[in-house]
N, C-alpha and C positions, 0 to 999 in steps of 0.2 A: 414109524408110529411110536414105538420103543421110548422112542429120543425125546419126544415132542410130550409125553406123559411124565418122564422124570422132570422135565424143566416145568411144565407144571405141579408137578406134589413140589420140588424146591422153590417155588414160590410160595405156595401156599403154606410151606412149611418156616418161610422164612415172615411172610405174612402175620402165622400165628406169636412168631418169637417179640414181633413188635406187640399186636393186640396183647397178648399175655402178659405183657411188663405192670405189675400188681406196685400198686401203692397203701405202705403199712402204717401205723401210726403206735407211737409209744405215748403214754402219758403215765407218767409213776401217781399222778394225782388222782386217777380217775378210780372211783369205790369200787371197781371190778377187776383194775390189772391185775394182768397178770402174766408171765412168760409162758406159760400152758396157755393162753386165749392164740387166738387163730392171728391177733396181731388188727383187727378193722377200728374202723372208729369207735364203733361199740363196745367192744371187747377186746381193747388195746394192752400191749405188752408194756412191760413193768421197768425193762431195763433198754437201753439203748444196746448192751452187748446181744441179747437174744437178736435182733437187728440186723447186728454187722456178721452173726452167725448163720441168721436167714437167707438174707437177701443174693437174689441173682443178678447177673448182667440186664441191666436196666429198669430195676428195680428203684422205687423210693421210700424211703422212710419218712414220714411228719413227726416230729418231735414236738411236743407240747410240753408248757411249761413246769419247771418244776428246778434243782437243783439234784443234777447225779454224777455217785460219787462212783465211777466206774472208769478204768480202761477199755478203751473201745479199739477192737482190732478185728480190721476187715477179714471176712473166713478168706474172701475169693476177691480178683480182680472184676472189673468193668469194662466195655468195650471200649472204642471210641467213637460205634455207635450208639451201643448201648452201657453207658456210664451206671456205677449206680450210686444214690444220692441218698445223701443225711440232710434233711434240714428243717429249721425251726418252725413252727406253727405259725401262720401271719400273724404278727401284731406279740406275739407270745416271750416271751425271755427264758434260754434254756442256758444254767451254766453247767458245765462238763468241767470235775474238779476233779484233783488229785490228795483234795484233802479230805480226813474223817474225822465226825466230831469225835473230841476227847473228853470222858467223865471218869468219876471215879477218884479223883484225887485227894491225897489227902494231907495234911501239915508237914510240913518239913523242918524247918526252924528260921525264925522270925517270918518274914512274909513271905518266905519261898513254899509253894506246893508240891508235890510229887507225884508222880504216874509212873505205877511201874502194875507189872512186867515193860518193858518198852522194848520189844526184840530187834525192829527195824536196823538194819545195818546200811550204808549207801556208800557206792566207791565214791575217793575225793579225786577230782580233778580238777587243773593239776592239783599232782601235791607235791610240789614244791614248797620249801619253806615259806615264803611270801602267803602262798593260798591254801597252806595247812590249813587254817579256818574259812577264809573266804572260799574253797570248792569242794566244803562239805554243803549238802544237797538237805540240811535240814531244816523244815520254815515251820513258824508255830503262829496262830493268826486271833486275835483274840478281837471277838468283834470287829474283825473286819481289816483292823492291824495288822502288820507288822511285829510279831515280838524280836527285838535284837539277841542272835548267839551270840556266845560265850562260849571256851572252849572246855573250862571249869566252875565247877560247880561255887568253889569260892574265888570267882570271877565275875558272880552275878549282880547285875543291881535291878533299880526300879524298872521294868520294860524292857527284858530279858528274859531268856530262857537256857535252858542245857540240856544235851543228850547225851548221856552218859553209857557209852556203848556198851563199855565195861562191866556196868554193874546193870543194865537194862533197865534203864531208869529216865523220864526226862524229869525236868524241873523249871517251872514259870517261876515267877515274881512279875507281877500284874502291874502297870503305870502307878495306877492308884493303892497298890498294895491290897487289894481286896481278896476276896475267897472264888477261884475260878469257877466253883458251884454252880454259880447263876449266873455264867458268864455263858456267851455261844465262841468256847475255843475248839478250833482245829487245830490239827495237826496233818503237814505233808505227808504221804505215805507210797504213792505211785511216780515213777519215775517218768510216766506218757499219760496223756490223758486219750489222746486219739492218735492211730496211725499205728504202721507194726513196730515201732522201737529196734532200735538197732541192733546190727547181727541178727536182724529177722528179714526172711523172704522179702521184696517190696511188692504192695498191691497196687495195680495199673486204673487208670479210670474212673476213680472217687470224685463225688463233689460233695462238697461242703458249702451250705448256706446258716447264716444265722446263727451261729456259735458261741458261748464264751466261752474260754477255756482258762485256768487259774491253778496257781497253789501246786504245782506239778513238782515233785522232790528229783528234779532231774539235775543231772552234772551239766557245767559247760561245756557247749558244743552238741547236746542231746536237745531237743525242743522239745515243749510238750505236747504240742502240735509234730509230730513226726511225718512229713508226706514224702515218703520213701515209696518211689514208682511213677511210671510216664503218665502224662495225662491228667491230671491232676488239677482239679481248679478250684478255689477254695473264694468265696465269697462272701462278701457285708458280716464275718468275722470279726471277734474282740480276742487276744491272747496276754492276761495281765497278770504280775506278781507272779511269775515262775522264779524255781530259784536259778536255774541254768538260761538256755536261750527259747526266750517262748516259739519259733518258728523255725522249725530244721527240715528243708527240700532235696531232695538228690536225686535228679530222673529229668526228664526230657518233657519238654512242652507243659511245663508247670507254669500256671496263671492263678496269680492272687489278683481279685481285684476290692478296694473298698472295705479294707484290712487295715485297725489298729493291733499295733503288738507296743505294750507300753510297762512302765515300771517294773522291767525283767530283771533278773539277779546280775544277769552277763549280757546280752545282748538280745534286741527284739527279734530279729532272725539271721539265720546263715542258713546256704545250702551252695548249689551248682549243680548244672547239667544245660542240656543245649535248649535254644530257643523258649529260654524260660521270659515269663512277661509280669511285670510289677505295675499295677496303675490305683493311683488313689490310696495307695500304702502310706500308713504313717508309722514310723518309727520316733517313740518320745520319752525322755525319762526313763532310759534303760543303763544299765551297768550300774544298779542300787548295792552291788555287795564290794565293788571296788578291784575287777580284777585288772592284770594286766592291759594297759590300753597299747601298747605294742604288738602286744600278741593277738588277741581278740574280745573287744572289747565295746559296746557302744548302738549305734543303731542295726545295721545289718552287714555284713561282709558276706560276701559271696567269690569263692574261690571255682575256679577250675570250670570254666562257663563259656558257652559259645552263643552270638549270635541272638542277644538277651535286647530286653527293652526293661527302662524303669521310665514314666509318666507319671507325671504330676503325685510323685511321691514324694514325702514330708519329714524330714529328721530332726526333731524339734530337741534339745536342752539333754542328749546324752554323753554322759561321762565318758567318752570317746569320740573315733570319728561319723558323721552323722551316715553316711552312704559308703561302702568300702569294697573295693573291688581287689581281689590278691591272690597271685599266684595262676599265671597262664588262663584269663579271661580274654578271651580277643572280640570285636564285631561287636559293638553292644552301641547300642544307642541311650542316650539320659537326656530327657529333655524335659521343660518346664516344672524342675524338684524345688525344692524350698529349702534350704539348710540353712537350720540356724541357731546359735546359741549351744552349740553342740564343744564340748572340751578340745576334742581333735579337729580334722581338716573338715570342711562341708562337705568335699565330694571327693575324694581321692582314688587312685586307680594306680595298681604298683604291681611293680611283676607282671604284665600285661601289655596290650594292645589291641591298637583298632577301632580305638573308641572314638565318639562323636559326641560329643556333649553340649548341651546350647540350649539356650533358652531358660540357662538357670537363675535362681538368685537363691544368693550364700548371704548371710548376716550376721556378722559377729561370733564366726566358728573360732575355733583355737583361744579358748577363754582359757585355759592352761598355759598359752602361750610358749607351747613348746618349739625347738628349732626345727625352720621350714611350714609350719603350719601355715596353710592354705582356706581361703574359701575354696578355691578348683585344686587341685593338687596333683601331679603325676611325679611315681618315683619308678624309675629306671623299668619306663613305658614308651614304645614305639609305635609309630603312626597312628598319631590319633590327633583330633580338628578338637579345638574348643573355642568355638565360636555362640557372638552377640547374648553372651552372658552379665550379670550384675553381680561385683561383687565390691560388699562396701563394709568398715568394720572390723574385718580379721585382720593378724596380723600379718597376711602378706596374703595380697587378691589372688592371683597366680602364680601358683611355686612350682618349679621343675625341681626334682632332687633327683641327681647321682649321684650312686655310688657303685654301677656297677663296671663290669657286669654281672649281673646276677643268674645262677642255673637253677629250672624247678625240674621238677618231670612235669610234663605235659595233661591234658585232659587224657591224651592216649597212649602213657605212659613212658612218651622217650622224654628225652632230656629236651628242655628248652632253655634260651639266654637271651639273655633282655638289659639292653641300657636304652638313656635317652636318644630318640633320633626320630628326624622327620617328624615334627610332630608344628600344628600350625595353630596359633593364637590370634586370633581376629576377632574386630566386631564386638569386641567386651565392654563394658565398662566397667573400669577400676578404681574405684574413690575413696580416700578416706580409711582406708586400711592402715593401722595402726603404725608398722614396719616399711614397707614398700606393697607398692600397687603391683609388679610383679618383681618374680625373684627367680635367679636360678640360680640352685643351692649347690653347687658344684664342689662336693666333696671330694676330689680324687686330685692327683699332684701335680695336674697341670696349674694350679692355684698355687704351688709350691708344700713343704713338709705339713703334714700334720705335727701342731704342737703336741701332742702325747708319743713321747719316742716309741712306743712299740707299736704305733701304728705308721711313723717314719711316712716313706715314698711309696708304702704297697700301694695297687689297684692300678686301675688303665686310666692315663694321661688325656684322657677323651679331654679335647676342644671344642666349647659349645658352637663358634664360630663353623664347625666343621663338621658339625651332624645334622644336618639340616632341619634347621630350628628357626621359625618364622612369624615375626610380630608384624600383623599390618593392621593398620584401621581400626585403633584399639583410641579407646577416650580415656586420659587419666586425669584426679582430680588428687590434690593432697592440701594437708594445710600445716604449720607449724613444721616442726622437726620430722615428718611423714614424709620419706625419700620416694624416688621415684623410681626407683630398679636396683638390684642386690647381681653382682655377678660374681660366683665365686662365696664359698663361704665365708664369713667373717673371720674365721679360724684360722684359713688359707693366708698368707704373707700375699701373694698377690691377686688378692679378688679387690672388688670395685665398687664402691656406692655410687650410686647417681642420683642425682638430686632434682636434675632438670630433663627435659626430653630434648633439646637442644643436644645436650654432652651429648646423650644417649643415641639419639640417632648418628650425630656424625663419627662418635668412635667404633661403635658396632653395627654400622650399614641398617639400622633398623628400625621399623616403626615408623619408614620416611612419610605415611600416608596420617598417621595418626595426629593426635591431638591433646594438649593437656588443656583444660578449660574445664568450668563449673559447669557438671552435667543437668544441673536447672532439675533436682527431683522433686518432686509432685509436694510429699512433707517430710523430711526424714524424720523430723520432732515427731509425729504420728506413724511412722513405720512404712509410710507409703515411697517406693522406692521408684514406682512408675516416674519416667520423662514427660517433662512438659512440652507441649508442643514444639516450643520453640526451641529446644534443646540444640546444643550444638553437636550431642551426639545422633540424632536423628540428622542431620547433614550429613554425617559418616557411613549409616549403614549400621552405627553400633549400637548397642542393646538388645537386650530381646526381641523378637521379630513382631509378638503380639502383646499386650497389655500381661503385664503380674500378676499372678495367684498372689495374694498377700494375707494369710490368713490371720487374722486380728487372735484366735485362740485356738483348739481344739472342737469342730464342730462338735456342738450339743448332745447330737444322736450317739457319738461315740464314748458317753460317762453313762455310766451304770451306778 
């Protein structure tokens, strides 16, 4: 009888932990907030931080509109059945800044102003000489702008500003050289706007809906947006004009979906962890401060990941590569992405494997024109399918680059090594890419010497012919001097242009199933890359499997 009484109070006790889940509402607007009110509709709290201090496992907060300038850091995790949730008012516009206004200033000499005391200190990262000034974290916004640093004070011109660590002072000079008085200037000052910030605990089971986030004085590689912890899903989100990377995840079953991160310092997001999922993500106009595009730079890089999805996610026009995957991600699916107009590769995947990619279209990435730039891109990645994708515009459709082998440590900290192999290219359409429709960039000495002697004969002699490396059922299109296949660097003494698919199949056994012919698209003059019915690559199997996402701009709903 004993027995049958505890499983009933543990029902009823778990019964109540569902019905209990209270729903709080913040408005800084409302005549009565206040962080002493009980937090109702009524008598609603004043900050979002009283909130993230409150709230229990399955708890929600309504956020109503207004503009607040706080770090928000969750006290306590969420379940994963009882999450607890931040999210905006319907219909309401909430931005979550990291910046405070600034007053008080006063003449400096000719049009320059001054604010001091100004104590704010921020690490650079890097600081390397190159990003001595690009990875300091400090932004100054005047109406709404951008002011451009300077690293001295007589370095400044019209549309500029200085922080003068030293003497704790900053210093504007306004576009129009006016009096910042009557201007609405911020200044960055938080290095997170939401999430615990690194080297802090991570909280488990948050959600985010309806967010903007802004203006965050964070370094490279920090987000302002920080969702450090499992579980994690963060929704119909804006994250813009951080000076580091607006979006930084690390933790397991992390889903963004319906997420712009745009015009960031560094990059729209980076994280890793297992079974993370990205759908309806755009990444646009990111890397504004100029940093490293080697290193990291551009729409989103996601390192050290297992087991990931990216969907109809968008990397539109970043000074980098637009989608990036580096350093022991395996098992990831990418399918129906848009990359376009992005400086580095459209979609590239390096230091990794596993991947499946298809159903993409790349357009006009590697506007830099750096070597190996791809719309699809893999560097020294094994087993992975890239199939019935479009790629038209870049300077080479699909690039394979070795140069390894290459060793990381792993997700789970042993050593991992990774070159090209087994890796399957089918079903694509390649047209009109500037260099070659594909290319393998085969840096290593089976090509023969590197011409820079000290890099001579080093690396491993890998033969592409002999890593199981597979073109079938691919459509190519070229016109003018636009070759048809790159084998081997151009660098190399004995690499190989091809110009026809003719050479090409009968000297390297490949692509016997494929085709080069005018894949008949819908309007390139208009941007529409869709096939016409009567395509010769629809005979193939090649393209896309369903009709093109082609988004003519940035959906509406996503400007503020």
């Amino acid at each position: 009888m004993a027995y049958f009484q505890m499983v009933l109070i543990s029902g009823l006790l778990l019964g109540n932990s569902v019905v209990t889940a209270e729903t709080y509402h913040v408005a800084q607007g409302h005549r009565t907030a206040s962080d002493a009110n009980p937090g109702t509709q009524s008598a609603p709290w004043k900050t979002i931080t009283k909130a993230a201090e409150a709230l229990l496992p399955g708890d929600t907060v309504v956020i109503h509109a207004g503009t607040y300038r706080e770090w928000v850091r969750p006290d306590r995790s969420g379940t994963s059945q009882a999450p607890i949730v931040f999210q905006a008012a319907a219909g309401e516009r909430v931005v979550l800044t990291g910046a405070d206004v600034v007053s008080g200033w006063v003449p400096d000499r000719g049009a320059v102003w001054r604010k001091e005391p100004w104590p704010y200190r921020f690490a650079t990262h890097p600081d390397d000489q190159r990003h001595r000034l690009i990875g300091r974290c400090e932004q100054v916004v005047v109406d709404g702008r951008l002011l451009k640093q300077v690293a001295r004070r007589e370095k400044m011109t019209a549309g500029s500003f200085c922080a003068d660590t030293d003497a704790k002072a900053l210093y504007v000079w306004l576009p129009d050289g006016g009096d910042p008085g009557g201007r609405l200037v911020e200044a960055s000052v938080r290095p997170v706007c939401f999430g615990p910030g690194w080297g802090r605990p991570p909280r488990h089971h948050i959600r985010l809906r309806g967010l903007t986030i802004r203006y965050a004085a964070n370094t490279a590689q920090r987000g302002a947006l920080f969702a450090t912890g499992n579980g994690w899903l963060v929704e119909d989100c804006e994250v813009q004009w951080t000076n580091g990377s607006g979006i930084s995840f690390r933790g397991d079953d992390v889903v963004f979906r319906r997420v712009r991160t745009h015009h960031n310092g560094q990059q729209g997001m980076g994280g890793g962890g297992r079974r993370f999922c990205l759908e309806d993500v755009i990444f646009d106009h990111n890397n504004l401060k100029g940093f490293d595009q080697n290193w990291e730079a551009g729409g989103t890089k996601i390192t050290h990941g297992r087991s990931g999805v990216l969907r109809r996610c968008r990397a539109v026009a970043n000074t980098g590569t637009g989608i990036w995957f580096d350093i022991d991600v395996r098992d990831v699916l990418v399918e129906q992405c848009f990359a376009k107009d992005n400086a580095g590769h459209g979609i590239f995947v390096e230091i990794s494997g596993g991947f499946t990619i298809r159903n993409n279209l790349c357009v006009h990435n590697g506007t830099e024109d750096r070597w190996g730039s791809g719309g699809i891109s893999l560097g020294e990645s094994d087993h992975c399918t890239i199939e019935n994708n479009t790629c038209v515009l870049n300077p080479t459709g699909i690039s394979l680059r070795e140069q390894g082998p290459r060793t990381c440590r792993s997700i789970d900290g042993q050593q991992a090594t990774y070159h090209i192999h087994d890796v399957t290219v089918r079903g694509n359409v390649c047209a009109l890419n500037r260099r070659y429709q594909i290319g393998l960039w085969w840096d290593n000495p089976f090509f023969g010497p590197h011409p820079s002697s000290n890099v001579g004969l080093r690396g491993t002699p890998y033969d592409p012919d002999q890593n199981q490396i597979q073109f079938e059922g691919n459509l190519y299109w070229s016109e003018g001097d636009q070759a048809l296949a790159l084998w081997g660097c151009p660098w190399r003494p004995e690499h190989k242009r091809y110009l026809d698919l003719a050479t090409w199949q009968r000297q390297r056994k490949q692509d016997l199933q494929s085709l080069a012919a005018d894949p008949q698209f819908v309007s390139p003059a208009a941007g529409d890359w869709n096939l016409r019915p009567r395509s010769p690559a629809r005979r193939l199997g090649a393209g896309p499997a369903m009709p093109l996402r082609i988004p003519s701009s940035i959906p509406a709903q996503f400007f503020n």
